[in-house]
TIDRENMAR-574855 format. One record per residue: residue number from 1; residue in three letters; chain; z negated, x negated, y negated of N, C-alpha, C in turn. Coordinates in steps of 0.1 Angstrom, whole numbers, plus 5000, padded with zeros to 4 digits. Layout:
N
[r NUM 'Ala' 'A' [Z X Y] [Z X Y] [Z X Y]]
...
END
This chain:
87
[r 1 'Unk' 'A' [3506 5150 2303] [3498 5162 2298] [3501 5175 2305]]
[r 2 'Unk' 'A' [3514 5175 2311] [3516 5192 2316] [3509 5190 2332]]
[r 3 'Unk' 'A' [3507 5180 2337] [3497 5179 2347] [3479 5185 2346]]
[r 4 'Unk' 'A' [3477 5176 2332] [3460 5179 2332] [3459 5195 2329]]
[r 5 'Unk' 'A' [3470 5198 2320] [3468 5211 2320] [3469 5224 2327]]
[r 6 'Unk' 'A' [3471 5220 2344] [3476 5226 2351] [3462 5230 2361]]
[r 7 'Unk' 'A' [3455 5214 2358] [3442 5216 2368] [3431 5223 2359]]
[r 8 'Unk' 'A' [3425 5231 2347] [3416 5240 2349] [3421 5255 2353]]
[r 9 'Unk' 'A' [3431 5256 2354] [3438 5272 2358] [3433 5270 2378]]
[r 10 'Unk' 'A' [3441 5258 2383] [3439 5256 2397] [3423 5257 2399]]
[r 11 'Unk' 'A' [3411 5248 2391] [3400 5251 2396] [3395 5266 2393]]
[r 12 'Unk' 'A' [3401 5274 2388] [3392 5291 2379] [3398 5292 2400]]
[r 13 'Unk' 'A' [3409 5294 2397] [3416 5297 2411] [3411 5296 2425]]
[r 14 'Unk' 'A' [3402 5280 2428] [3398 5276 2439] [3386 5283 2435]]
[r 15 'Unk' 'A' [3378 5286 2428] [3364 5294 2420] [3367 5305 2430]]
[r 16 'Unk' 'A' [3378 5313 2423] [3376 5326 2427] [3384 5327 2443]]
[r 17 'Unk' 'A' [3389 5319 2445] [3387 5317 2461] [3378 5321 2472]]
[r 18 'Unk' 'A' [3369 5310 2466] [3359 5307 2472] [3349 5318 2472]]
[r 19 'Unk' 'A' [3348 5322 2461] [3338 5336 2461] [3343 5345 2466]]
[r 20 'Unk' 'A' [3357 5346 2467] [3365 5359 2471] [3357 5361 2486]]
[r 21 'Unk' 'A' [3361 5348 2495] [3363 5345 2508] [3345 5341 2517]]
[r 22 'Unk' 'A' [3338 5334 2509] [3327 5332 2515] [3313 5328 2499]]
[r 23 'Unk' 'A' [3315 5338 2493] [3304 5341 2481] [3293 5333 2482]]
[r 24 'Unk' 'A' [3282 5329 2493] [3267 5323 2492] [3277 5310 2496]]
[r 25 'Unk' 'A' [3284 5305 2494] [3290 5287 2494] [3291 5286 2476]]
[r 26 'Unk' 'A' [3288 5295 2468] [3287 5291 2454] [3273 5296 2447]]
[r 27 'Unk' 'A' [3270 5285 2440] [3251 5284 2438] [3253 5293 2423]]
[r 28 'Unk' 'A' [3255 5301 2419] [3252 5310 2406] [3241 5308 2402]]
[r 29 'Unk' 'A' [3242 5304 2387] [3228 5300 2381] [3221 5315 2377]]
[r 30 'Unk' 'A' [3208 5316 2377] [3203 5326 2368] [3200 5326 2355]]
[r 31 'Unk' 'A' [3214 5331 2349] [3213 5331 2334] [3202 5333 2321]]
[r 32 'Unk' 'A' [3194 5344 2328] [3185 5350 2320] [3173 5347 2324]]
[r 33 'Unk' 'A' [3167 5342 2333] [3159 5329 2335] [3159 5318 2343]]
[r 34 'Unk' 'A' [3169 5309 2334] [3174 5298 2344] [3163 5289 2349]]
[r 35 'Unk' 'A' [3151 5285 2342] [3140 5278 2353] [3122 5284 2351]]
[r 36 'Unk' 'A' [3124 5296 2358] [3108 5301 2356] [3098 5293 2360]]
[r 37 'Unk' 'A' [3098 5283 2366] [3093 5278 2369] [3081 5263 2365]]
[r 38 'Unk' 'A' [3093 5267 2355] [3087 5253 2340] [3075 5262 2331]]
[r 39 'Unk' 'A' [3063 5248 2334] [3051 5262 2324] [3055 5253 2310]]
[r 40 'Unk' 'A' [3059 5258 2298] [3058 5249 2281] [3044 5250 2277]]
[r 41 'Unk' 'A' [3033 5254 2280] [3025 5259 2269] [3026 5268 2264]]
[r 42 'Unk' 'A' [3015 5268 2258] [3014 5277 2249] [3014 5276 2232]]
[r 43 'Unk' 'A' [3017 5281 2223] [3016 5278 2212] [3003 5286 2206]]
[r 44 'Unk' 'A' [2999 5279 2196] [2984 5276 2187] [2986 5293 2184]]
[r 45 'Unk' 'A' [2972 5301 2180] [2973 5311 2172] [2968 5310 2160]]
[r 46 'Unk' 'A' [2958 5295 2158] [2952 5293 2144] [2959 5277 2138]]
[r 47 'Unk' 'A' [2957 5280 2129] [2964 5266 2117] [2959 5252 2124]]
[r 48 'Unk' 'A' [2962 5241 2126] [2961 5226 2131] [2951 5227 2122]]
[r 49 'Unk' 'A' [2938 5219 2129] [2927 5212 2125] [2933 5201 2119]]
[r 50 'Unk' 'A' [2924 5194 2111] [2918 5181 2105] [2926 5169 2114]]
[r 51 'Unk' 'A' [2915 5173 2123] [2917 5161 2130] [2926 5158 2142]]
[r 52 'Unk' 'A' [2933 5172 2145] [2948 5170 2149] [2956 5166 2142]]
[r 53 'Unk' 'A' [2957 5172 2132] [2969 5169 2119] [2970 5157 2117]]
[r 54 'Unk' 'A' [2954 5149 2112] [2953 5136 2112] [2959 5124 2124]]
[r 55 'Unk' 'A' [2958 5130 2136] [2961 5126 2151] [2979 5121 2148]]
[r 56 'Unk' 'A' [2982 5132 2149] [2993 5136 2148] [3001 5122 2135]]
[r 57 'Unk' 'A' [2993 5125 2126] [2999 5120 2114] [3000 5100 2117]]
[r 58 'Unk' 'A' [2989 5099 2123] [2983 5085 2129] [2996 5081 2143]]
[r 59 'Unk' 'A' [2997 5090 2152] [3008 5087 2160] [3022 5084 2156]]
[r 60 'Unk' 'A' [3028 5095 2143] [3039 5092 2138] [3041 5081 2131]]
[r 61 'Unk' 'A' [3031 5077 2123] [3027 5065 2114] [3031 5057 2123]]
[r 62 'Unk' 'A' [3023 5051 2139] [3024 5042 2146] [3040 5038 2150]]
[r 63 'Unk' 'A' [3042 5053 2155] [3059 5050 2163] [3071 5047 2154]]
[r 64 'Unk' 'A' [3067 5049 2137] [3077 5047 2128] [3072 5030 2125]]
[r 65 'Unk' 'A' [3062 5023 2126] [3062 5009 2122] [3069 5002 2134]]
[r 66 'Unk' 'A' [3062 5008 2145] [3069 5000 2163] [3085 4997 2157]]
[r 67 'Unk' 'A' [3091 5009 2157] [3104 5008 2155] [3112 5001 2141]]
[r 68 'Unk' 'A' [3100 5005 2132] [3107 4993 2122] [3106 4975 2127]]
[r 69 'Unk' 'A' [3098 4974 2130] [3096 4962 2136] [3108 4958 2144]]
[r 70 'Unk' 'A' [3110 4969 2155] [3120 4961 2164] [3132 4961 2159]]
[r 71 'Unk' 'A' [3135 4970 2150] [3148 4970 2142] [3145 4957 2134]]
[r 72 'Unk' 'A' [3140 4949 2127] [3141 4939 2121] [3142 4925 2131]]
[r 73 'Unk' 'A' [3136 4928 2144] [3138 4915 2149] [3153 4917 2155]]
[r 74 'Unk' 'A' [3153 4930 2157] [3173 4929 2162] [3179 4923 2151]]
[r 75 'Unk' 'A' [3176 4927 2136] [3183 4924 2125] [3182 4905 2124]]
[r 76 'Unk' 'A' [3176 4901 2130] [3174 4882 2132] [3186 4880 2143]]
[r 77 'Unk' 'A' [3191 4886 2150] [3198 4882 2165] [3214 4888 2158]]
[r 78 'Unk' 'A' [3214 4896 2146] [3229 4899 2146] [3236 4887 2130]]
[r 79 'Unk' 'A' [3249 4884 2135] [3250 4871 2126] [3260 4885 2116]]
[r 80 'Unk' 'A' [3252 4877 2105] [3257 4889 2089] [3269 4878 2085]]
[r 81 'Unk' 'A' [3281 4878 2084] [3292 4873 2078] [3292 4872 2062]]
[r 82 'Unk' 'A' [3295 4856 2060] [3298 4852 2051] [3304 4859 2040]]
[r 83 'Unk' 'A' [3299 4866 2028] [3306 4874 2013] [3315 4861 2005]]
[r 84 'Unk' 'A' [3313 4849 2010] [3322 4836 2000] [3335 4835 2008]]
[r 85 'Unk' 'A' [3344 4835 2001] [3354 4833 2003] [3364 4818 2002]]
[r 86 'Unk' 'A' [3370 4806 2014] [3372 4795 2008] [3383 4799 2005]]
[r 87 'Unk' 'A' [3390 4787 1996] [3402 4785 1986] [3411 4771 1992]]
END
């Protein structure tokens, strides 16, 4: 243990090395917009329609039976241990 604890002080150290001595060999993230470059969308300015809501409600429905399903056929492949006990 007095080893591992030795190497995050050594890496702050080789850090500030490095930046000391040759600064553009370390890639600095930009904090305050780290990826402008990603569009999200946009969000709605009016309430979800009918027939999104309905969409929506129809997709989740789907992806919650898929996965009950496959959770049941895993539940055929795992062996449940015997509750009897022999004598």
């Amino acid at each position: 243990m007095s080893l591992q604890a030795k190497v995050p002080p050594a890496v702050c150290m080789l850090h500030n090395f490095i930046k000391a001595h040759d600064p553009s060999d370390i890639d600095t993230p930009n904090l305050l917009n780290p990826t402008p470059e990603v569009d999200n969308g946009e969000l709605s300015h009016t309430p979800p329609m009918e027939a999104s809501s309905t969409a929506a409600n129809n997709c989740r429905d789907w992806i919650t039976c898929t996965m009950w399903i496959d959770y049941q056929q895993e539940l055929e492949f795992i062996p449940i241990p015997s509750t009897q006990t022999k004598c």
